[in-house]
C-alpha positions in Angstrom: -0.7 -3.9 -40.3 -4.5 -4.4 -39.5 -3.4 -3.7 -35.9 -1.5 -1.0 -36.1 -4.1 0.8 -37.7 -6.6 -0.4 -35.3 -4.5 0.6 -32.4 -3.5 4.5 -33.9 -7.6 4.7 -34.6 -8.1 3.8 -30.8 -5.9 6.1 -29.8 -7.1 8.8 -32.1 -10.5 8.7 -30.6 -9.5 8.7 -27.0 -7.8 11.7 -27.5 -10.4 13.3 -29.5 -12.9 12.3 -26.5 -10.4 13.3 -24.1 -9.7 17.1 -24.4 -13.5 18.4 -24.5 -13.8 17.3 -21.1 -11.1 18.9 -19.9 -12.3 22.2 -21.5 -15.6 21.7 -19.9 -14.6 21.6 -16.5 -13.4 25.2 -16.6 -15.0 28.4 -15.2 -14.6 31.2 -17.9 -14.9 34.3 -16.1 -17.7 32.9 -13.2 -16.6 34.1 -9.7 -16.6 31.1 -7.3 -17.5 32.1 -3.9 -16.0 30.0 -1.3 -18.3 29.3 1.7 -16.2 29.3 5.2 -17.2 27.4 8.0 -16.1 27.7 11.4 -16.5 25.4 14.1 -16.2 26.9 18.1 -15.8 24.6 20.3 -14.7 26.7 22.9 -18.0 25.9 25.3 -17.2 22.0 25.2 -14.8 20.2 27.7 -13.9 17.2 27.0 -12.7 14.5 30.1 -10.9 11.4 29.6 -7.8 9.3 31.0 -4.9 8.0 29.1 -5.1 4.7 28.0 -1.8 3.0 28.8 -0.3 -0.7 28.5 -1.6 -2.7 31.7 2.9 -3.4 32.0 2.5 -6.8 30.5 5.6 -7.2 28.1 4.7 -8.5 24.6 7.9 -10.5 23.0 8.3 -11.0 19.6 8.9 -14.3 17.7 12.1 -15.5 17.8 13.0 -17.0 14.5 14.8 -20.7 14.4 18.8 -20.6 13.8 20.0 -23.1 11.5 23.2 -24.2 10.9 25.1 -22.8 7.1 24.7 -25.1 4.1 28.0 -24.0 3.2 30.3 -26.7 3.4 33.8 -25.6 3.8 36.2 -28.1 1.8 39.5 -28.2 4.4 41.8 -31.0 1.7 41.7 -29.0 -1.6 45.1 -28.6 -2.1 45.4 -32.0 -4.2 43.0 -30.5 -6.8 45.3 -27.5 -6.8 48.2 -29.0 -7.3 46.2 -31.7 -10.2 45.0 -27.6 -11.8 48.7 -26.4 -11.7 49.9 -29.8 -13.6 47.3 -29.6 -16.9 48.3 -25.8 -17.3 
């Protein structure tokens, strides 16, 4: 009981705290003006080369095979035949 109560006063308070700041945050009738900036970078060449592989071949790990743990029983018709009897 003590903890329900404690958890809905928690809760109460957060929520309380909560929504003025969310009313703060907004602008009521201010007009924001938006600065633009604009970069030229027409006047700037720019040189380089490609940067390539030097044709060395990377391989990746090949991972061990192992053989199945599955065991395949071949000589299960006795037990078949033993189910087919107690029925």
């Amino acid at each position: 009981m003590k903890r329900a109560l404690f958890a809905s006063i928690i809760a109460a308070l957060a929520l309380a705290f909560a929504a003025p700041g969310v009313a703060q945050a907004q602008n009521k009738g201010k007009k924001v003006s938006k600065k633009v900036k604009t970069y030229d970078f027409s006047g700037d060449t720019i040189d380089g080369a490609l940067v390539k592989p030097d044709g060395v071949e990377v391989d990746a790990r090949t991972f061990a095979s192992h053989t199945s743990l599955i065991k395949i029983r071949t000589n299960f018709i006795k037990e078949i035949l033993k189910s087919a009897e107690d029925l």
